[in-house]
N, C-alpha and C positions, 0 to 999 in steps of 0.2 A: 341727724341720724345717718351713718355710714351703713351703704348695702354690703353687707360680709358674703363670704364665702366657707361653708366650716366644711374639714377635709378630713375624713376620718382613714383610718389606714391599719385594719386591721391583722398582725403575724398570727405566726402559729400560737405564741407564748406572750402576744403582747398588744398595746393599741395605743398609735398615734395620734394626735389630732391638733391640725391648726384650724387657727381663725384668720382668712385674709379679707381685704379691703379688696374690692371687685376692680377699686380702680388703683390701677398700679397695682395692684397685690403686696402693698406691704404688710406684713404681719403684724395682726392685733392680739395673740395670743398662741400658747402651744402648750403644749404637753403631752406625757407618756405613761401608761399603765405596763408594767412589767410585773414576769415571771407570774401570770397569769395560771391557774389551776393548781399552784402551789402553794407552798403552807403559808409565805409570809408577803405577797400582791402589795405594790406600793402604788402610787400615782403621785407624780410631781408635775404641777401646772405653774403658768405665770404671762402676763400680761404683757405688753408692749411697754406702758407706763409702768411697771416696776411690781406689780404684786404679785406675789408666788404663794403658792399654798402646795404643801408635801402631805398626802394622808396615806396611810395604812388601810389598804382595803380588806376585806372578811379574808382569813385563811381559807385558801381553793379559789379564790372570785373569779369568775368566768366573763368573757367578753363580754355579755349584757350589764353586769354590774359597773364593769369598765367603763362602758358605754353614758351606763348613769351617772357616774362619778362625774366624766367630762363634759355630760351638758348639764351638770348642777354646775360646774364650777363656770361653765360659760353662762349657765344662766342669770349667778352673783356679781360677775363683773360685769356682763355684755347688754348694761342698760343703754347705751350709744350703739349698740349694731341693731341692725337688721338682717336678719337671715336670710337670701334668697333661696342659697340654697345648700344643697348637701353635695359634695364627689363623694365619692365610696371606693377603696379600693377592691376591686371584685378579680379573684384569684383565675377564674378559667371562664373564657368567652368563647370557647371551642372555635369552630370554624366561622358561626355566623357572625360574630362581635368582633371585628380588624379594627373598628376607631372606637370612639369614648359615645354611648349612647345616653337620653333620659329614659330612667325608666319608668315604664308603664308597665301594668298589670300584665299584657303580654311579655313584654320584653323581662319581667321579675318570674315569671314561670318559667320562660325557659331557661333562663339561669341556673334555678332550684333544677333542672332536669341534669344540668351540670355537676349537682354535688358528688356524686359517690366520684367523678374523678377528681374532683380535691377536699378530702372528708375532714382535712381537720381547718381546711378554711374556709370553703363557700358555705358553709351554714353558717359563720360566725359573719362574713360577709353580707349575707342574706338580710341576717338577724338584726343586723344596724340599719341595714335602710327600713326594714318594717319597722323598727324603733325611730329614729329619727322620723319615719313620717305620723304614726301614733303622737309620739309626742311633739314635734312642729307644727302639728297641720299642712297646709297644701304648701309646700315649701317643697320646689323642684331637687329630683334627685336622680345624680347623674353617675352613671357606672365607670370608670377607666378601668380597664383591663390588665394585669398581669402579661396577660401570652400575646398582645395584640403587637408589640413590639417583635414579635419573632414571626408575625403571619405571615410576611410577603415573604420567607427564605424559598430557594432554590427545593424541590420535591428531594433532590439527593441527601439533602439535612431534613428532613420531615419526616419521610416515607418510613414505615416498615418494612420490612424483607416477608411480606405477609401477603397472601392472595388479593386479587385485585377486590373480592366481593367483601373481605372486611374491611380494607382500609376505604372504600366510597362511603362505610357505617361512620367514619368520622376515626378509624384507629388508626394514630399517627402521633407523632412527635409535634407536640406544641412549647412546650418552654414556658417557661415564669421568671418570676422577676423582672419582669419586662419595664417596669415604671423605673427600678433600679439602674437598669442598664441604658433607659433615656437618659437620665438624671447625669448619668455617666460621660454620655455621646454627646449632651449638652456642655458638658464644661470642661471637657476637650477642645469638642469645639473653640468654646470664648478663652481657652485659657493655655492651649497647647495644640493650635493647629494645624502642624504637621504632623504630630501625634494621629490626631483626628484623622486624617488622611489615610493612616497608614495602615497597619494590621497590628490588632490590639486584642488581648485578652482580660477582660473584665473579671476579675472573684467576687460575686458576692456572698457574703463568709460569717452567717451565720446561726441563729436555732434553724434555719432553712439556707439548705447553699448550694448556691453552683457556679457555673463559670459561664462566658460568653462568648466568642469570637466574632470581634467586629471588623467589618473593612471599610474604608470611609464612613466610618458613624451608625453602619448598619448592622443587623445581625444577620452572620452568615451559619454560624451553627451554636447549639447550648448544650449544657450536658443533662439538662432535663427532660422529658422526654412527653409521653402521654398525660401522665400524673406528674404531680410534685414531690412522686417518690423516688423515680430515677436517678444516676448519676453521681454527685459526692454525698459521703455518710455525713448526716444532719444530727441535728439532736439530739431526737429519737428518731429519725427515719432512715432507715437502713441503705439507703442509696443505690446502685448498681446490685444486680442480685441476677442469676440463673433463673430463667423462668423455670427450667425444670426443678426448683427448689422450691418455689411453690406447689408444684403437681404434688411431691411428694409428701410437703406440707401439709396437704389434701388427702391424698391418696393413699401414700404409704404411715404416715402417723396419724391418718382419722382428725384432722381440728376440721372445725367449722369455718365456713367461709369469714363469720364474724371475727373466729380466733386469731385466722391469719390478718386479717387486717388490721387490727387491735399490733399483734407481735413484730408487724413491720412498720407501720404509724407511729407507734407508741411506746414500743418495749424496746426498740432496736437503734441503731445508732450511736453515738457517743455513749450513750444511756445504757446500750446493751453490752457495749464492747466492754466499761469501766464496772458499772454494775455498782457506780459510784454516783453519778449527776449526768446532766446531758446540757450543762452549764461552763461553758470552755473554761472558763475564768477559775472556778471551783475545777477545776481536770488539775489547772497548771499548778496550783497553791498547794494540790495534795499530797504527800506522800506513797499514795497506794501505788503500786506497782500497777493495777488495774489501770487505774488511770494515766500513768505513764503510755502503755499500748494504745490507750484508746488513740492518745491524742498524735502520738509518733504512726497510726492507720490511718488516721483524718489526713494528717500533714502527706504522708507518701499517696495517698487517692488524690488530692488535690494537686498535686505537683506530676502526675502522672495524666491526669486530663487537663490539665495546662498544655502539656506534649501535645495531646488530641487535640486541642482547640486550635493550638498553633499550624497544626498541620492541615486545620481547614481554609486555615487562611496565607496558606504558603510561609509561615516565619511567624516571629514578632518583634514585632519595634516595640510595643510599649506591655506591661504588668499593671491593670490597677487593682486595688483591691480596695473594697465598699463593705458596709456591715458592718456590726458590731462587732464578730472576731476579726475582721478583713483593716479594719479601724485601728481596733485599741490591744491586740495579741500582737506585740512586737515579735515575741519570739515562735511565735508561729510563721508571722510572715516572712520572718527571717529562714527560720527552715526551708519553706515551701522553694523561696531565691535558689537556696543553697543547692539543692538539690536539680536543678535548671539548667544549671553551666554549659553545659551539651547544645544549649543552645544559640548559645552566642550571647553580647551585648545585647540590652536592651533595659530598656527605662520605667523603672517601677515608681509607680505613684500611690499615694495615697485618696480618694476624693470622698469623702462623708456622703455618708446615703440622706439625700432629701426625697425622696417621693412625692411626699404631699406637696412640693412647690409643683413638681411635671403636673400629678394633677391637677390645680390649680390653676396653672396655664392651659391643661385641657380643656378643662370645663367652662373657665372664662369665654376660651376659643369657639366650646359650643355654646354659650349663652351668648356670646357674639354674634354669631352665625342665626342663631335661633332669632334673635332682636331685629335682625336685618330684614 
């Protein structure tokens, strides 16, 4: 019987999950649920030893479903593992969460006190580790954090321009994708570095995107900010936006607090500018002149806080870009280059987003710690 590890990793529109081997961490299984909440949800899994299984989930299936799918299917193969435990990727650890915790009943409350600043991930978040512990039983389960990677920056990359009495409430710039931008800093590291060393701007580039600036493997600034809604235009999430365009949101056209949040969560973005998908892949393939705009706005935002990132970090030596558009949109990423020049030489990479291994080594690291 091998003690596993199973690593769930919840997006906006989607759910990851490996199965590792505690010792060494090689992979005894993965898979992925995609295009989540939409008409036609797939899941493709497969095993270390060679079995794959692709199903069609219900039209609309939501991360719980997701959820079920991928511990049925580990439950069909994974008569040789043992479960000890579960990581979860959990989207906002606010100020108190800077390393990978277990959670306890305390530590799963105040997280939930977390949700409304990231609404369309920390309840999807939440919802896995109540599931996996419902149906595992007393099977330890450990949070790694999104923002905890951007905790230690400088106050000049955090702060608001906002009175001193609400930023001590916790309003301030935290950042996400922080497991992404490990993942990143790690294999520079082993695989480029001086790279690593240097000043580098991370994209990760897709249904949720933003950018990173690192300096020796650290983050010095991100363009996300309190929520996961700041910064570059996503899917559906509208990105950078005037605050006084909410007020008026508010104030001068009468919507409910509920509306606005729904209109910039969900309606806005790739989604709102095309009025066609919020699906890069389906942007590029179309005809519609809509979605020409969307995706020629996404490209000049992102090449435009490339500038910004660069300039927190005095220059840049290196471009990677991670994610599913940052990955597989050649001509996106080609754009975003193009448009750069101004900037001098510098060395663009490509590095596939792992998450679930950072996690994995988190958790190991505190089940490690935790055994000692």
């Amino acid at each position: 019987m091998t003690d596993a590890l199973l690593v769930l990793n919840s997006g906006s529109s989607s759910l990851k999950f490996q199965v590792f081997a505690i010792d060494g961490l090689e992979v005894l299984a993965r898979g992925k649920a995609v295009r989540l909440g939409e008409p036609a949800p797939t899941m493709d899994a497969s095993t270390a030893a060679g079995e794959k299984e692709r199903a069609a989930l219900p039209a609309g299936a939501d991360h719980q479903a997701a959820l079920a799918a991928a511990l049925a299917f580990v439950g069909r193969h994974g008569d040789a593992w043992r479960i000890r435990a579960v990581a979860h990727r959990i989207v906002h650890g606010g100020d108190a969460f800077v390393d990978p915790v277990i959670v306890t009943p305390e530590v799963f409350a105040a997280l939930e006190r977390l949700s409304p600043l990231a609404p369309l991930h920390q309840p999807h978040n939440l919802a896995a580790v109540a599931a996996t512990q419902r149906l595992l039983g007393d099977v330890t389960s450990i949070a790694c954090f999104d923002t905890a990677f951007h905790a230690r920056r400088d106050p000049v990359f955090h702060d608001f321009a906002l009175p001193a009495d609400l930023r001590e409430k916790g309003v301030r710039r935290y950042g996400f994708h922080g497991l992404s931008y490990d993942w990143v800093a790690r294999r520079l590291a082993a695989e480029h570095p001086a790279l690593h060393a240097g000043r580098v701007v991370a994209a990760h580039l897709g249904n949720g995107a933003s950018l990173c600036a690192m300096r020796g493997g650290r983050s010095v600034d991100t363009t996300m900010g309190m929520t996961a809604l700041d910064g570059l235009p996503m899917g559906t999430r509208c990105g950078a936006l005037d605050a006084g365009a909410v007020l008026y949101l508010l104030e001068g056209l009468g919507l409910s607090v509920g509306e606005v949040s729904t209109a910039l969560y969900e309606r806005s973005g790739l989604l709102g500018l095309s009025g066609v998908s919020n699906d890069m892949e389906t942007l590029l393939g179309s005809a519609d002149p809509r979605a020409e705009f969307a995706v020629e706005f996404f490209v000049t935002r992102v090449a435009q806080f490339v500038a910004a990132m660069a300039a927190a970090v005095g220059g840049i030596d290196g471009l990677v870009f991670t994610g599913g558009i940052g990955e597989h949109a050649a001509s996106v990423r080609s754009s975003i280059v193009s448009r750069l020049g101004f900037l001098g030489l510098f060395d663009v990479l490509i590095v596939p987003a792992n998450e679930e291994r950072v996690m994995a080594l988190q958790a190991a690291e505190l089940l490690g710690a935790v055994g000692r």
